[in-house]
C-alpha positions as CSV (number, residue, x, y, z in Angstrom):
1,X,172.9,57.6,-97.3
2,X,171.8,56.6,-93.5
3,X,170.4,59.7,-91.3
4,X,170.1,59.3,-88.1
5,X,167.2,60.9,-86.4
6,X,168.2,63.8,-83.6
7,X,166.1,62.3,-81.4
8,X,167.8,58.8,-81.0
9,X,171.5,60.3,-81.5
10,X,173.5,60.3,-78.1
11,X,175.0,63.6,-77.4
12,X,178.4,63.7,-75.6
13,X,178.5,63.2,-71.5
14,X,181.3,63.9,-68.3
15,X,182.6,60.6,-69.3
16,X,184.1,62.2,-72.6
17,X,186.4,64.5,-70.5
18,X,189.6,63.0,-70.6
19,X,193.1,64.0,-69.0
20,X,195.2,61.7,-71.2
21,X,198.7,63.4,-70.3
22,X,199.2,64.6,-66.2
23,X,201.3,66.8,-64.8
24,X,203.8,65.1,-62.7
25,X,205.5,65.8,-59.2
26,X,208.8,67.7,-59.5
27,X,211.2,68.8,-57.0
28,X,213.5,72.0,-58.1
29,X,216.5,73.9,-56.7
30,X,215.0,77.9,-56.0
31,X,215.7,80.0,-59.2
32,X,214.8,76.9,-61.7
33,X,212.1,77.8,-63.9
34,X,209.6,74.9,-63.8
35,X,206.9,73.6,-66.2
36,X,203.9,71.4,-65.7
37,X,201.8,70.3,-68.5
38,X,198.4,68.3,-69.0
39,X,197.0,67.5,-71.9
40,X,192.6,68.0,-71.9
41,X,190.5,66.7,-73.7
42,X,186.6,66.5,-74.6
43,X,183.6,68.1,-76.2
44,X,183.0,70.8,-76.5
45,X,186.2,71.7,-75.7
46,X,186.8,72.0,-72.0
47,X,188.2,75.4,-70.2
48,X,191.5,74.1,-68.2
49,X,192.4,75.9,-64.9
50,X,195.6,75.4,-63.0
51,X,195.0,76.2,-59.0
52,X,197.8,75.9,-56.4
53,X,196.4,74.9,-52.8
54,X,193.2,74.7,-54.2
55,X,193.1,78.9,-54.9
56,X,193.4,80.1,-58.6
57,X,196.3,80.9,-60.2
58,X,196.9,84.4,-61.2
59,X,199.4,84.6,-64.2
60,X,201.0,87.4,-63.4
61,X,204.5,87.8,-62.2
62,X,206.4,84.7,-62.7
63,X,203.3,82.5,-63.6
64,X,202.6,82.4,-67.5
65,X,200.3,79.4,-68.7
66,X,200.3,79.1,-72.7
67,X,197.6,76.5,-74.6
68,X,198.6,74.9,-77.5
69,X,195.7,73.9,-80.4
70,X,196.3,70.0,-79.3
71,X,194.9,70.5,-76.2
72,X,197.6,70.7,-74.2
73,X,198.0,73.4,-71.1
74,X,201.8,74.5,-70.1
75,X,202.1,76.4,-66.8
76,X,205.3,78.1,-66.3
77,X,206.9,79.3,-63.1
78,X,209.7,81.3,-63.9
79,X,212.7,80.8,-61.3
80,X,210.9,79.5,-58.5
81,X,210.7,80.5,-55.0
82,X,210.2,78.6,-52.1
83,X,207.0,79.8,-51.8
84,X,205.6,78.4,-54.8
85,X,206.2,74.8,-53.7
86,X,202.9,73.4,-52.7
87,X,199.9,71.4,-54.4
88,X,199.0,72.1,-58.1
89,X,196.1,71.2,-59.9
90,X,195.2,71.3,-63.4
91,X,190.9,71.2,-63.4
92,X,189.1,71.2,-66.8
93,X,185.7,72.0,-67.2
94,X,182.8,72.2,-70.0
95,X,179.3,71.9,-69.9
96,X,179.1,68.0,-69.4
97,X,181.5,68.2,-66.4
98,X,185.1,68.2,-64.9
99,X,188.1,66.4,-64.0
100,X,191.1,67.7,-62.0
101,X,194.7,65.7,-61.9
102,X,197.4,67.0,-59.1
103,X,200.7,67.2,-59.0
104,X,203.2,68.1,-56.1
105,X,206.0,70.8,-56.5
106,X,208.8,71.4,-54.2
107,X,211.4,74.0,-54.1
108,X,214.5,73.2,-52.3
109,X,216.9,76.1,-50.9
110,X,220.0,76.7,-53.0
């Protein structure tokens, strides 16, 4: 049995926030539902917030976000208007730090 002493033991830093999987740009036709996903990792366990033009996004309406127990964040916009197309980012956050990965939407006309 080998104990390591607390005082020597490295504790976890920003570095070990990680966005392995990004969301990627998509293009849609208005009424498509559209989902963008990131995968987050880190410890602790980071909080993941999904902003649109740099503002917060409220899920309400046609906005739902679900998190799975692998880490992964899904943010659905059901049938998409034209004025959700814009710049989306995915930010996740714990004590040590944060990372943020973008993606672009846009919603064509039918």
């Amino acid at each position: 049995l080998s104990l390591t002493p607390s005082s020597t033991r490295k504790g976890p830093t920003s570095s070990s926030l990680m966005i392995p999987v990004a969301p990627c740009d998509q293009a849609v036709t208005e009424g498509q539902d559209v989902v963008m996903s990131v995968k987050a990792r880190g410890q602790p366990k980071p909080m993941v917030y999904w902003l649109k033009d740099r503002v917060s996004v409220k899920t309400a309406g046609h906005f739902t976000v679900r998190e799975m127990e692998d880490g992964t964040s899904e943010m659905r916009i059901g049938s998409a208007q034209r004025s959700d197309a814009g710049l989306y980012a995915c930010r996740i956050i714990n004590e040590y730090g944060s990372k943020q990965a973008e993606c672009r939407l846009e919603v064509r006309g039918r």
